[in-house]
C-alpha positions in Angstrom: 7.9 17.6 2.0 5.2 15.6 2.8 4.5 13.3 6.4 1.8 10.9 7.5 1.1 10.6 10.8 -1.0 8.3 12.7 -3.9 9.1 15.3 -5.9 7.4 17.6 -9.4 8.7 18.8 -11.0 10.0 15.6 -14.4 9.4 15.1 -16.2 11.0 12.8 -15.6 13.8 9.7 -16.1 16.7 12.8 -12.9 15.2 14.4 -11.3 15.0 11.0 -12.3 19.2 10.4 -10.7 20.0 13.8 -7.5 17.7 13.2 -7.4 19.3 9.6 -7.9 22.7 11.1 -5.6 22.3 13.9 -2.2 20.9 11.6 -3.6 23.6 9.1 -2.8 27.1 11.3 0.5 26.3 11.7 2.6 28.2 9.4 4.4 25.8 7.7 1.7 23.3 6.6 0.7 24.0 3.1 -2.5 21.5 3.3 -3.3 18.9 5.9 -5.8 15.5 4.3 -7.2 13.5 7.4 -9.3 10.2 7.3 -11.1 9.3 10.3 -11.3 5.7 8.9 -7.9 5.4 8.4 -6.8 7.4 11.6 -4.0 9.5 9.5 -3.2 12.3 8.7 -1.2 13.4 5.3 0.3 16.8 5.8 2.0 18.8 3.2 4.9 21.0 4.5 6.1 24.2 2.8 9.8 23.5 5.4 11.2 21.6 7.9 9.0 21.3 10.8 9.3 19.9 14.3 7.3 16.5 14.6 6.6 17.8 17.7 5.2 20.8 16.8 2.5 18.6 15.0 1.8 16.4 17.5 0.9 19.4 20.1 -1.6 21.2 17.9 -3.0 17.3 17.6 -2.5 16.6 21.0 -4.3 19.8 22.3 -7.4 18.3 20.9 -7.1 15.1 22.9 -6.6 12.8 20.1 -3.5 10.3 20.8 -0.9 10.7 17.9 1.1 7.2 17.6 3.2 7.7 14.6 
């Protein structure tokens, strides 16, 4: 399964690594492909996984997830 989300408040290709990092240690995310420019993030899930879930280990980081 795969989900796009959008964020607010990336910057730069460090916020991108921590996003990417962040959606990455949760178990269920196979890979995790952030763009700064585009303020997404494409993550690849391995099963069903609360959006909300993903939004917290985005959230934590103090970026603004919109969609």
């Amino acid at each position: 399964m795969e989900l796009t989300m959008k964020i607010e408040g990336m910057m730069c290709p460090h916020c991108e690594a921590a996003v990417k990092n962040a959606l990455e240690a949760i178990d269920t995310v196979e890979s995790a492909e952030v763009s700064h420019e585009k303020g997404t993030a494409t993550v690849k899930l391995s099963a069903e996984t609360p959006f909300d879930t993903l939004r917290a280990a985005v959230e934590e980081l103090d970026y603004t997830v919109v969609g």
